[in-house]
mmCIF file of the protein (N, C-alpha, C, O) and its ligand, coordinates in Angstrom:
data_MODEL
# 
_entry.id   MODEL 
# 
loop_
_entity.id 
_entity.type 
_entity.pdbx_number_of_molecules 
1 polymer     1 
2 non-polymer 1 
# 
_entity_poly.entity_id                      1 
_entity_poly.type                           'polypeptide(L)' 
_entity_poly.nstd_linkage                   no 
_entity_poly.nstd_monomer                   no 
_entity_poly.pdbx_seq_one_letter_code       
;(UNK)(UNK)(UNK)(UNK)(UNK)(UNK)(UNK)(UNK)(UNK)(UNK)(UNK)(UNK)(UNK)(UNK)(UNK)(UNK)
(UNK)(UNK)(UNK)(UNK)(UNK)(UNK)(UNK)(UNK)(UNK)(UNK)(UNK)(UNK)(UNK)(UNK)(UNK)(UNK)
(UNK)(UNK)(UNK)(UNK)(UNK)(UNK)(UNK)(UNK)(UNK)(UNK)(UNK)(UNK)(UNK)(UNK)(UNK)(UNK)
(UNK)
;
_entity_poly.pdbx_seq_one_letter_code_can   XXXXXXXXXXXXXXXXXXXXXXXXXXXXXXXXXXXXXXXXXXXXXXXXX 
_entity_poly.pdbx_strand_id                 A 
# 
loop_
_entity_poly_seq.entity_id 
_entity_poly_seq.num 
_entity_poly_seq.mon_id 
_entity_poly_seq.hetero 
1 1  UNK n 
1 2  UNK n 
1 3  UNK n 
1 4  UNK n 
1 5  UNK n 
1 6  UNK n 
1 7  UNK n 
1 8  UNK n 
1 9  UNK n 
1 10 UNK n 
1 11 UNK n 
1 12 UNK n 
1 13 UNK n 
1 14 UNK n 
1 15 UNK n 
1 16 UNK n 
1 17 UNK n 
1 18 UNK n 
1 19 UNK n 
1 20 UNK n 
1 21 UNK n 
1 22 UNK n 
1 23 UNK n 
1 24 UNK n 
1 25 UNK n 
1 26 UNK n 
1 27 UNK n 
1 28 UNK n 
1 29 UNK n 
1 30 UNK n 
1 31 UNK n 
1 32 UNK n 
1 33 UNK n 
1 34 UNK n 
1 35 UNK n 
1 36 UNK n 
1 37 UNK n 
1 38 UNK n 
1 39 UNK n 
1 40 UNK n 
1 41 UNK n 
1 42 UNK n 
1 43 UNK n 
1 44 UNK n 
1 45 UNK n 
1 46 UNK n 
1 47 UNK n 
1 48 UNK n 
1 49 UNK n 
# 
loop_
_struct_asym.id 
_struct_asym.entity_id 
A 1 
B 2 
# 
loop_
_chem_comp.id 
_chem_comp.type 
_chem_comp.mon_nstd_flag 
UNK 'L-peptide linking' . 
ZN  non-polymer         . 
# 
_pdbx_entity_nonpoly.entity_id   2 
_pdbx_entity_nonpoly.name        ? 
_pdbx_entity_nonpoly.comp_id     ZN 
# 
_pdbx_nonpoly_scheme.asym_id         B 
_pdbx_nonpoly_scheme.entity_id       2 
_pdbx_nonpoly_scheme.mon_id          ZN 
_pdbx_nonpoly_scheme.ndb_seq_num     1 
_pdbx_nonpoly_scheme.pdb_seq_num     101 
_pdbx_nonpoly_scheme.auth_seq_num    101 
_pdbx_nonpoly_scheme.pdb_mon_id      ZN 
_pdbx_nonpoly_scheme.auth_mon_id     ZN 
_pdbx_nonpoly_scheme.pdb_strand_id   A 
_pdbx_nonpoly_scheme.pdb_ins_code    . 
# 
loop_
_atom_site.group_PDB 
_atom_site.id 
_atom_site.type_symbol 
_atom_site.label_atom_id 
_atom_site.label_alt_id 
_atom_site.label_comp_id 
_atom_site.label_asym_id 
_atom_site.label_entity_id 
_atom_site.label_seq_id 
_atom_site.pdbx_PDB_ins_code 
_atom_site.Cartn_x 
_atom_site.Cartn_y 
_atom_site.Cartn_z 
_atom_site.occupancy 
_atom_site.B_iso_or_equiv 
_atom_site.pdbx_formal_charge 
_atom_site.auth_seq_id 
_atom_site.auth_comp_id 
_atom_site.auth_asym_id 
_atom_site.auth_atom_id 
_atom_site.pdbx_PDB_model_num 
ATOM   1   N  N  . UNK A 1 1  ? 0.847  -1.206 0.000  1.00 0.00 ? 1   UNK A N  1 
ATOM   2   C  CA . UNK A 1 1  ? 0.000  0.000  0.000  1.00 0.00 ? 1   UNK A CA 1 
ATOM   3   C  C  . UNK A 1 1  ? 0.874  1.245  0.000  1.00 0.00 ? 1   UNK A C  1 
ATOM   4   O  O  . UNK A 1 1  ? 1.578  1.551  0.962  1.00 0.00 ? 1   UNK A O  1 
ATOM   5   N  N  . UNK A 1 2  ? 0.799  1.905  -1.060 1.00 0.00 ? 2   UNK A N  1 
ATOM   6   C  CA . UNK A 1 2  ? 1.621  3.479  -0.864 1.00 0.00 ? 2   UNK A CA 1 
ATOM   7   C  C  . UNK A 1 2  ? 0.457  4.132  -0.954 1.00 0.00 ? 2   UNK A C  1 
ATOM   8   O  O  . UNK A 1 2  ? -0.638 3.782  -1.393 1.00 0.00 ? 2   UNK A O  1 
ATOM   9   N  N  . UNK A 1 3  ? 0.938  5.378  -0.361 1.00 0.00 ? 3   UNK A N  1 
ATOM   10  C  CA . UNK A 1 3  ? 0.270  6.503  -0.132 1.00 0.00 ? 3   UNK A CA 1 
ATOM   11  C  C  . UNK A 1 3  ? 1.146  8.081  -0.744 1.00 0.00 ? 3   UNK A C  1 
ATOM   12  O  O  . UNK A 1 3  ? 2.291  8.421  -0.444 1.00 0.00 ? 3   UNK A O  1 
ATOM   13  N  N  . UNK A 1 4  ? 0.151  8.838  -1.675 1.00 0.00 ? 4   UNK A N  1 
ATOM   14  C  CA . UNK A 1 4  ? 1.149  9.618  -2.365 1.00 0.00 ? 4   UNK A CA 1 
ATOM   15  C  C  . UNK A 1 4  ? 0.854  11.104 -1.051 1.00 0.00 ? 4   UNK A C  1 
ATOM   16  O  O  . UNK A 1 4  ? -0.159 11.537 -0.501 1.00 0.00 ? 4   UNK A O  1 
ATOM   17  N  N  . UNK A 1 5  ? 2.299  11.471 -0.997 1.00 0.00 ? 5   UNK A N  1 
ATOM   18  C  CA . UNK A 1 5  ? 3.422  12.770 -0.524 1.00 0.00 ? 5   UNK A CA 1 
ATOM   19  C  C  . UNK A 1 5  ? 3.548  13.807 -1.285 1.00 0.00 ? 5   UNK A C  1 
ATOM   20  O  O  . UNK A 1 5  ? 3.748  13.675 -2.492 1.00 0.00 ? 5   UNK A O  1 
ATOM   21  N  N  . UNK A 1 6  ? 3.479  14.644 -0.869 1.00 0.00 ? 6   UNK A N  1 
ATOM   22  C  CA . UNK A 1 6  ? 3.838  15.976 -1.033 1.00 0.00 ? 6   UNK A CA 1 
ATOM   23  C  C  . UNK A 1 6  ? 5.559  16.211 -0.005 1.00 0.00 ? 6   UNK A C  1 
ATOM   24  O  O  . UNK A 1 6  ? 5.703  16.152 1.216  1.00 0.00 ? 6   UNK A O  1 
ATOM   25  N  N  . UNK A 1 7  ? 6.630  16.479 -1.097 1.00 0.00 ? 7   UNK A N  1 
ATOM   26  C  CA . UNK A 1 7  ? 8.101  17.236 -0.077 1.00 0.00 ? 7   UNK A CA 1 
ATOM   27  C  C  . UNK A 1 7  ? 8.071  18.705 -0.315 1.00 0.00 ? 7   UNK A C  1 
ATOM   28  O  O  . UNK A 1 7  ? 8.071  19.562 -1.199 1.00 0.00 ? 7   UNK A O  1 
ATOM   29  N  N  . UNK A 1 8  ? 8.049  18.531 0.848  1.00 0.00 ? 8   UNK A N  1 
ATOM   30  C  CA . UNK A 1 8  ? 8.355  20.280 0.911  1.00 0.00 ? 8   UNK A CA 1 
ATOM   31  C  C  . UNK A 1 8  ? 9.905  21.003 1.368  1.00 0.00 ? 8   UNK A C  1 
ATOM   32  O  O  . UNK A 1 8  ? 10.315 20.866 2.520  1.00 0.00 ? 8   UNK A O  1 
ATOM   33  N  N  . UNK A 1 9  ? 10.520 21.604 0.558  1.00 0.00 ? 9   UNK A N  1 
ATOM   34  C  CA . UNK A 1 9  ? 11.461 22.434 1.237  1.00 0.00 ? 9   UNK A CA 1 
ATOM   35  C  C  . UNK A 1 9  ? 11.093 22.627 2.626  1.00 0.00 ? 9   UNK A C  1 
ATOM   36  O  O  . UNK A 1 9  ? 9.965  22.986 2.963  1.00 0.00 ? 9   UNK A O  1 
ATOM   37  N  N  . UNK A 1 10 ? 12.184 22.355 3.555  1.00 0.00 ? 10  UNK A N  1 
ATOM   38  C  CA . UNK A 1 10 ? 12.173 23.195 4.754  1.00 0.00 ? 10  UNK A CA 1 
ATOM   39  C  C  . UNK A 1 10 ? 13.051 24.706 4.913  1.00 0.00 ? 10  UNK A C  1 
ATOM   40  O  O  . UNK A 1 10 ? 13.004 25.361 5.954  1.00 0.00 ? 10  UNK A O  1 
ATOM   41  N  N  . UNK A 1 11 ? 13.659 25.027 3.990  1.00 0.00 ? 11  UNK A N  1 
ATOM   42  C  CA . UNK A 1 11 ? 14.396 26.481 3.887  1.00 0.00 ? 11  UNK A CA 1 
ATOM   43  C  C  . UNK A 1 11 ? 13.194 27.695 3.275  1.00 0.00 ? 11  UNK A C  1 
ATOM   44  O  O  . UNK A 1 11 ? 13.169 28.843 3.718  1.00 0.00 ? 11  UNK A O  1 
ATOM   45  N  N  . UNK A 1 12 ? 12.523 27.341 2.516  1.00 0.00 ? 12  UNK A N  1 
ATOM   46  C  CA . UNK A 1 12 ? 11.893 27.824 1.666  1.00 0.00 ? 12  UNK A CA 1 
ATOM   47  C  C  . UNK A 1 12 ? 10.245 27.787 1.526  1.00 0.00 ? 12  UNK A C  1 
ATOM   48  O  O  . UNK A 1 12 ? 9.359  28.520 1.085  1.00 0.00 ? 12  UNK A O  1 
ATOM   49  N  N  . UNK A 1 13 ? 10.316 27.013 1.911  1.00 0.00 ? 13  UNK A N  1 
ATOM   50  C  CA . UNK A 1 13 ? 8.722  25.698 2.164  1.00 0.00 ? 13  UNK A CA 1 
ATOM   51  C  C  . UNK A 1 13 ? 8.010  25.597 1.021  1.00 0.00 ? 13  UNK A C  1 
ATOM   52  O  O  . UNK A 1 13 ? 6.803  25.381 0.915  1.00 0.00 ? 13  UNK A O  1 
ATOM   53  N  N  . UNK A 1 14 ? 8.810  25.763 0.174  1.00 0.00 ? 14  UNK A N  1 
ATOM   54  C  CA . UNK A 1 14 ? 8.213  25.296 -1.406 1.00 0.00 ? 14  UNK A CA 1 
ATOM   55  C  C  . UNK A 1 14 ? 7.989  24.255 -1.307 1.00 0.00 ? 14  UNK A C  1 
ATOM   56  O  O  . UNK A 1 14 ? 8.593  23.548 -0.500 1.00 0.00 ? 14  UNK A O  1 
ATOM   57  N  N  . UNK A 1 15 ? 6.929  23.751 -2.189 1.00 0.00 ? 15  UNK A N  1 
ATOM   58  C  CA . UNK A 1 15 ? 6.222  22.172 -2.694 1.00 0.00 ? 15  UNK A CA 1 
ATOM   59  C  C  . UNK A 1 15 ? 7.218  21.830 -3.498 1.00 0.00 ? 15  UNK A C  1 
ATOM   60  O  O  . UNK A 1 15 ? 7.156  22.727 -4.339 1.00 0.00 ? 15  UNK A O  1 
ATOM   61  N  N  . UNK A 1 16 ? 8.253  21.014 -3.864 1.00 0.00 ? 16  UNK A N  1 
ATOM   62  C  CA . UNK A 1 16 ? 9.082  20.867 -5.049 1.00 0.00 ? 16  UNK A CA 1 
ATOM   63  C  C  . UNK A 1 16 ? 8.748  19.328 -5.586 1.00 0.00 ? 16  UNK A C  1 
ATOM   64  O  O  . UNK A 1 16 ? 9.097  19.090 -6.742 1.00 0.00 ? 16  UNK A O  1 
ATOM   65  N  N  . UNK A 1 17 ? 8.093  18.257 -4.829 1.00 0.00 ? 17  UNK A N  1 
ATOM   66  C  CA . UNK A 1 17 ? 7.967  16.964 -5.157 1.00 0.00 ? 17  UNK A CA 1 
ATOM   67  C  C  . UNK A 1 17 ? 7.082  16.306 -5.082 1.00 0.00 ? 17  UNK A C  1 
ATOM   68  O  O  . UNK A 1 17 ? 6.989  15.862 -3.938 1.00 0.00 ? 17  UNK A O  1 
ATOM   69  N  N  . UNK A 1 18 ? 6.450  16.028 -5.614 1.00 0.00 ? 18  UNK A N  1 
ATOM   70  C  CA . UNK A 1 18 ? 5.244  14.660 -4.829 1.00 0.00 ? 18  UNK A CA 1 
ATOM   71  C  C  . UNK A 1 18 ? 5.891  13.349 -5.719 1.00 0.00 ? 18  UNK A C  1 
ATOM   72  O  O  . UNK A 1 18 ? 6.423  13.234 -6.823 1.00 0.00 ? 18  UNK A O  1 
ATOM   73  N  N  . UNK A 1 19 ? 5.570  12.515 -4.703 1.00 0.00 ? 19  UNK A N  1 
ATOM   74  C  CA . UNK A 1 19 ? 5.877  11.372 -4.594 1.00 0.00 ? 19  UNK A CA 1 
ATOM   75  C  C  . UNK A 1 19 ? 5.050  10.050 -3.550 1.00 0.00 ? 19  UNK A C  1 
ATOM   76  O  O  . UNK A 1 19 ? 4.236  10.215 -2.641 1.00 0.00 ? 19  UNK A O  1 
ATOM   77  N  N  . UNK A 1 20 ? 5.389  9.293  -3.872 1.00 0.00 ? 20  UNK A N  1 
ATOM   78  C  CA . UNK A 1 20 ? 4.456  8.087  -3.054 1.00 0.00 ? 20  UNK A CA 1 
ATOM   79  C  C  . UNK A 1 20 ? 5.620  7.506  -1.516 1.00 0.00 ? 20  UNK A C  1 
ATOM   80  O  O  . UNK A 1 20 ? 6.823  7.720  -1.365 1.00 0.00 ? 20  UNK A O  1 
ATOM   81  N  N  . UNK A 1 21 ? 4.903  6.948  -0.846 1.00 0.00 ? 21  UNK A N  1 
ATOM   82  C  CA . UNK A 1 21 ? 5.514  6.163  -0.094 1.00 0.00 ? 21  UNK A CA 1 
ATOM   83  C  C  . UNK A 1 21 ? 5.343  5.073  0.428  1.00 0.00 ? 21  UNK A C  1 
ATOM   84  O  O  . UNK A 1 21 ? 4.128  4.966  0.258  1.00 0.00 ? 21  UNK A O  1 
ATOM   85  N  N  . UNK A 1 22 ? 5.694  4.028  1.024  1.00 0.00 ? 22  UNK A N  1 
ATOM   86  C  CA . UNK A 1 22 ? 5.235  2.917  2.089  1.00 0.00 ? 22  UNK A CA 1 
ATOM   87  C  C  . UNK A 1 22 ? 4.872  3.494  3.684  1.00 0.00 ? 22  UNK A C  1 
ATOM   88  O  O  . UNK A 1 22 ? 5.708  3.652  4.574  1.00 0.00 ? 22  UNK A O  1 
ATOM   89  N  N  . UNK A 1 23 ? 3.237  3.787  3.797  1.00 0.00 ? 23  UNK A N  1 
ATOM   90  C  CA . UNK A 1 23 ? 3.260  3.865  5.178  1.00 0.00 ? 23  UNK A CA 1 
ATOM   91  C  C  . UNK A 1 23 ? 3.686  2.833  6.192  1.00 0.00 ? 23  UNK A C  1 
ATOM   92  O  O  . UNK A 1 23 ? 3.917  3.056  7.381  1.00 0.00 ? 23  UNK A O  1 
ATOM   93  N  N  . UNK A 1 24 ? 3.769  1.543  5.497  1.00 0.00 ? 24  UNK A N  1 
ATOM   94  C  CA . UNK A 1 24 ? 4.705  0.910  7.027  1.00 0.00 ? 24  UNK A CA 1 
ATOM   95  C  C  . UNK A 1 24 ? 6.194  0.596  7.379  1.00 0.00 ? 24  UNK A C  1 
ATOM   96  O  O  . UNK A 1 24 ? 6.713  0.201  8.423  1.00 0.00 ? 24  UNK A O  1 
ATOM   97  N  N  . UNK A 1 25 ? 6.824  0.981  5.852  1.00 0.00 ? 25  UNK A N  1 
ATOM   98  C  CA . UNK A 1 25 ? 8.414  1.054  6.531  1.00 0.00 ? 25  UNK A CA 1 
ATOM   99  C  C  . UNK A 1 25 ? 8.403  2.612  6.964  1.00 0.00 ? 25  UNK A C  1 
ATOM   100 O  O  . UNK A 1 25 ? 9.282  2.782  7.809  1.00 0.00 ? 25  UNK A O  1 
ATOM   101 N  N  . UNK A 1 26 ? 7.747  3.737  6.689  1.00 0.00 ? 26  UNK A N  1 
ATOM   102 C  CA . UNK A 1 26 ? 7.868  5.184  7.482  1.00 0.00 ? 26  UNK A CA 1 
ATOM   103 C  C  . UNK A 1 26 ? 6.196  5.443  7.744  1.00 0.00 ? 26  UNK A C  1 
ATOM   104 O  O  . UNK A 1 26 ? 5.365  6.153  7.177  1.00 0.00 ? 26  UNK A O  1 
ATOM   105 N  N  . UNK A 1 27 ? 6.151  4.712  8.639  1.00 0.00 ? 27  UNK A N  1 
ATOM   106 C  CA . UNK A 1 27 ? 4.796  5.494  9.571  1.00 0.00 ? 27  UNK A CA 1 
ATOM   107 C  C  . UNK A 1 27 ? 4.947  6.970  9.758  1.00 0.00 ? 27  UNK A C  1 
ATOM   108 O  O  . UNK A 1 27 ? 4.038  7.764  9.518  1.00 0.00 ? 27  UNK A O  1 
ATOM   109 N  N  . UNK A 1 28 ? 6.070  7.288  10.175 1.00 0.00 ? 28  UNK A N  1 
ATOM   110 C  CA . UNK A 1 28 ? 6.555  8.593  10.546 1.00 0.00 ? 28  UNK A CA 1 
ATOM   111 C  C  . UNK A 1 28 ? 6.470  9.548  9.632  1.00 0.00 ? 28  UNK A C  1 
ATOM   112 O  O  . UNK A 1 28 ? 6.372  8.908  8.585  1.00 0.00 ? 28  UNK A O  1 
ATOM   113 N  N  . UNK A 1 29 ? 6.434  11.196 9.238  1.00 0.00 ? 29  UNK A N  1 
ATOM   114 C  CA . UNK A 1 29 ? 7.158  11.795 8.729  1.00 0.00 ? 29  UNK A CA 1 
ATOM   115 C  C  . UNK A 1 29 ? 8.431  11.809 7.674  1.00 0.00 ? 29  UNK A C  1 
ATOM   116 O  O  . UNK A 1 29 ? 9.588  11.811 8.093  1.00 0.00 ? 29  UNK A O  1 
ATOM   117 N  N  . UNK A 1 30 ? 8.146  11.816 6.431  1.00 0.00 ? 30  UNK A N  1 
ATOM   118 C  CA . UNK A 1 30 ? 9.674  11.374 5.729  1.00 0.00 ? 30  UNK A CA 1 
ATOM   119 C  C  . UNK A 1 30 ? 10.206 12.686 5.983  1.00 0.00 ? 30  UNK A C  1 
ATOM   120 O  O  . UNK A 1 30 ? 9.575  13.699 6.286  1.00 0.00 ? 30  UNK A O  1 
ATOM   121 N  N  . UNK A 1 31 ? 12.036 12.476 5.746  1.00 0.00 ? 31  UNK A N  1 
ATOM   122 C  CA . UNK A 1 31 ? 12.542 13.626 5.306  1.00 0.00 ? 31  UNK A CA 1 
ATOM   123 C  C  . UNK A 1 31 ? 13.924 13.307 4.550  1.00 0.00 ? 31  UNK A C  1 
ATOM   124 O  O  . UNK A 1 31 ? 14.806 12.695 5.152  1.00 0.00 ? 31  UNK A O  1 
ATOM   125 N  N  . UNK A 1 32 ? 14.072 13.665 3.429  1.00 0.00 ? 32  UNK A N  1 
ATOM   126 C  CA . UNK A 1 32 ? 14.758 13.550 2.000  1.00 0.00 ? 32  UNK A CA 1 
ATOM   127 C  C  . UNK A 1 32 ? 15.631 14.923 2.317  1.00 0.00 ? 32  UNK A C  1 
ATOM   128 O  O  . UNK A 1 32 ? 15.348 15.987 2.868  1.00 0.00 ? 32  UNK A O  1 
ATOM   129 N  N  . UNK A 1 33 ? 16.955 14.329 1.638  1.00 0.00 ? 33  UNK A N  1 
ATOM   130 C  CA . UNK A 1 33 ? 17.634 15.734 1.276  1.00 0.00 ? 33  UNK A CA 1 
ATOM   131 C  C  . UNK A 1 33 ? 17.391 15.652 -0.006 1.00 0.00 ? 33  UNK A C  1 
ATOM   132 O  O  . UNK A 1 33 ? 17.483 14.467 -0.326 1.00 0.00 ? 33  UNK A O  1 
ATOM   133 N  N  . UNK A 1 34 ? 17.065 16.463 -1.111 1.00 0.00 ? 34  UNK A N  1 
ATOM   134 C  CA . UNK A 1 34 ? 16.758 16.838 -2.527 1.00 0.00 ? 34  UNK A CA 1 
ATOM   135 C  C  . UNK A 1 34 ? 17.190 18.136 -2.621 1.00 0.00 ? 34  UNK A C  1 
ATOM   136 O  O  . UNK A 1 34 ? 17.451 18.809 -1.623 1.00 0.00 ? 34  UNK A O  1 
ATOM   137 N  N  . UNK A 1 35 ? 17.321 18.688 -4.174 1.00 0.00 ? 35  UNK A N  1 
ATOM   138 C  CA . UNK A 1 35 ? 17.467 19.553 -4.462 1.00 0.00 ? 35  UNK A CA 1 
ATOM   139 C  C  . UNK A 1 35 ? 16.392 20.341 -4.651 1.00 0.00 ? 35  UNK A C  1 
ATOM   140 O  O  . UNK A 1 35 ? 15.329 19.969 -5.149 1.00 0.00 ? 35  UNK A O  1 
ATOM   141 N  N  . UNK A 1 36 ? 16.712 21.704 -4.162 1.00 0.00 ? 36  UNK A N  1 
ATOM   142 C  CA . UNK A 1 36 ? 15.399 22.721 -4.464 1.00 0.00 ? 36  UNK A CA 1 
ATOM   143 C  C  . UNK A 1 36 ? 16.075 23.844 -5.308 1.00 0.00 ? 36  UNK A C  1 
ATOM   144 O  O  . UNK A 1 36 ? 17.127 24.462 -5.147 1.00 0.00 ? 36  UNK A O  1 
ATOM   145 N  N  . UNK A 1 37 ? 14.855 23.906 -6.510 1.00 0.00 ? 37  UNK A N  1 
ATOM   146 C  CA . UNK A 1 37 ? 15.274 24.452 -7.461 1.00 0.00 ? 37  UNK A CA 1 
ATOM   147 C  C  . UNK A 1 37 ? 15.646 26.229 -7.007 1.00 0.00 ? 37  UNK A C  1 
ATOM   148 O  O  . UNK A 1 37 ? 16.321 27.127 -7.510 1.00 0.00 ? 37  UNK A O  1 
ATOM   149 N  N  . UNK A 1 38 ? 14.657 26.055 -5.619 1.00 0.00 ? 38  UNK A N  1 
ATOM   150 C  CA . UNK A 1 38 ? 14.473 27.595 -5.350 1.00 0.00 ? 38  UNK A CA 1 
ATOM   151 C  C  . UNK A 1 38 ? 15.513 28.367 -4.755 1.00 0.00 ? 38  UNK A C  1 
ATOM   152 O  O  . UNK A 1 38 ? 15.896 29.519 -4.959 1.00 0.00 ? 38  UNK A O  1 
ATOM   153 N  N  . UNK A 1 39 ? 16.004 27.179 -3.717 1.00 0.00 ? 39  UNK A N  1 
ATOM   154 C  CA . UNK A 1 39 ? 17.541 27.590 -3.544 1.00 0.00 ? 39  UNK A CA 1 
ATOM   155 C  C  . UNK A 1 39 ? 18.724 27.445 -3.750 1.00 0.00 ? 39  UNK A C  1 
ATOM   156 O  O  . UNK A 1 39 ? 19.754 27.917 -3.268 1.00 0.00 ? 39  UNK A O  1 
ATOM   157 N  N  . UNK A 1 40 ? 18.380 26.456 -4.831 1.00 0.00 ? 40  UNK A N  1 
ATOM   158 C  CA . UNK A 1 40 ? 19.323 26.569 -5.746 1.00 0.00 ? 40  UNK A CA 1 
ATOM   159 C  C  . UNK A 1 40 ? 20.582 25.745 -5.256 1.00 0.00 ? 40  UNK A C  1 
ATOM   160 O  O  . UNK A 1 40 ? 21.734 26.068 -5.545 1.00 0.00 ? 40  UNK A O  1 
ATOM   161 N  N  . UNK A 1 41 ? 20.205 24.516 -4.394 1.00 0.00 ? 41  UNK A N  1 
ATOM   162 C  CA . UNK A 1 41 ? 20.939 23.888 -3.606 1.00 0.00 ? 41  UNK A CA 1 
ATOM   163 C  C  . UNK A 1 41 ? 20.079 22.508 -3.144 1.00 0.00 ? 41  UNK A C  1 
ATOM   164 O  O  . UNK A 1 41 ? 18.950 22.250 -3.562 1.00 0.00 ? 41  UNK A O  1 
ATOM   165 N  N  . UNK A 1 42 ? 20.729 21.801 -2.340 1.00 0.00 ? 42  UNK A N  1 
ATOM   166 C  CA . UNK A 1 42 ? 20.373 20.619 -1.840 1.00 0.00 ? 42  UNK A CA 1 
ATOM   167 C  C  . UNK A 1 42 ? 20.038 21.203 -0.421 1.00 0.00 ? 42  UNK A C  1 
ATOM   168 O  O  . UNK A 1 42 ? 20.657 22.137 0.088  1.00 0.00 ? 42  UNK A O  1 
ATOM   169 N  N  . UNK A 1 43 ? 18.910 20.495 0.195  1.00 0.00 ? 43  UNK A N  1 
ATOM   170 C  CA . UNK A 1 43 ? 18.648 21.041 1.311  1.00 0.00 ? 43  UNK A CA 1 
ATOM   171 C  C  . UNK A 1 43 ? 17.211 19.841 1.897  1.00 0.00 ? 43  UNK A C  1 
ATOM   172 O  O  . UNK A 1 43 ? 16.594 19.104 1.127  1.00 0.00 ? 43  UNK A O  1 
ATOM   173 N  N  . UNK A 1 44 ? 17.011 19.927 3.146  1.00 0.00 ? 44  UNK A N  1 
ATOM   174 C  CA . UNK A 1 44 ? 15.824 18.814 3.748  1.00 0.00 ? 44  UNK A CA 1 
ATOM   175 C  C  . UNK A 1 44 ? 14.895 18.875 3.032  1.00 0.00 ? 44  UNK A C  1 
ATOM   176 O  O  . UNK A 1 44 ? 14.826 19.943 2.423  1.00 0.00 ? 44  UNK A O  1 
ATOM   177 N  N  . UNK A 1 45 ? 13.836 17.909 2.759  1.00 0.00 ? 45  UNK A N  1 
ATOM   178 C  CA . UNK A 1 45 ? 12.667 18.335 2.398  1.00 0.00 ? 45  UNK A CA 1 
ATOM   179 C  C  . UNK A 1 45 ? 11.724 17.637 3.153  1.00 0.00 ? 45  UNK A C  1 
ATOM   180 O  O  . UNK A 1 45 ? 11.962 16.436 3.029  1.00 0.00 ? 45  UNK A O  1 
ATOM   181 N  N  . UNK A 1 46 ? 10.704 17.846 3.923  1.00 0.00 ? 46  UNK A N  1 
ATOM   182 C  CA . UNK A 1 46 ? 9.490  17.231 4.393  1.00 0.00 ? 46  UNK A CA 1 
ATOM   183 C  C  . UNK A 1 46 ? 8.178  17.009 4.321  1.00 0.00 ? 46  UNK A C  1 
ATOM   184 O  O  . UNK A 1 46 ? 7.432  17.984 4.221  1.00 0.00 ? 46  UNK A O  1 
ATOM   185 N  N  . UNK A 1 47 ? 7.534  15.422 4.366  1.00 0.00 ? 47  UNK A N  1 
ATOM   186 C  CA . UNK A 1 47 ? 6.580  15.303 4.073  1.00 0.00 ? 47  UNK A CA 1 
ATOM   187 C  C  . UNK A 1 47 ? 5.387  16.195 4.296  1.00 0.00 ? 47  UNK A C  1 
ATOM   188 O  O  . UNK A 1 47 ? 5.241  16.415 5.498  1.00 0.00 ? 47  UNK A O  1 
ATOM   189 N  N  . UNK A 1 48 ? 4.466  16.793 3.520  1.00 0.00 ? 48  UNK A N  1 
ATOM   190 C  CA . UNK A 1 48 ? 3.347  18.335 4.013  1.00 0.00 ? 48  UNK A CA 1 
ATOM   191 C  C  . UNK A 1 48 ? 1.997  17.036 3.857  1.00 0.00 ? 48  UNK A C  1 
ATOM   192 O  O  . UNK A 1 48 ? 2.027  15.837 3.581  1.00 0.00 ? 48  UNK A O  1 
ATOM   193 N  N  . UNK A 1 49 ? 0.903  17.997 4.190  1.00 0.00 ? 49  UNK A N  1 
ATOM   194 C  CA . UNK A 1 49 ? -0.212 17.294 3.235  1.00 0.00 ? 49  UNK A CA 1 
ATOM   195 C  C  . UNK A 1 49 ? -0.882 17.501 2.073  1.00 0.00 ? 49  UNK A C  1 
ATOM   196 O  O  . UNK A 1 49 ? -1.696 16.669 1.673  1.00 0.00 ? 49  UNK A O  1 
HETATM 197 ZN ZN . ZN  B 2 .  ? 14.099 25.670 -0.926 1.00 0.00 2 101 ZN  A ZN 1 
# 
């Protein structure tokens, strides 16, 4: 069962990704380092709704 994500920049709090996940290997909160186009850098990104 995946469930689709929204990542959000945490510098910026831009939406930059959606994507799916497995809620039972991360019940939790994901958080990805990715690139954000906005800052123009690699930086956290976290699951929004
Ligand atoms: Zn950003």
């Amino acid at each position: 069962m995946r469930t689709r994500i929204t990542l959000a920049c945490t510098e910026c709090k831009q939406r930059n990704y959606n994507t799916t996940k497995d809620k039972k290997k991360h019940p939790e909160r994901m958080e990805t380092k990715k690139y954000c186009k906005f800052c123009r850098k690699h930086t956290m990104h976290k699951e929004t709704k």
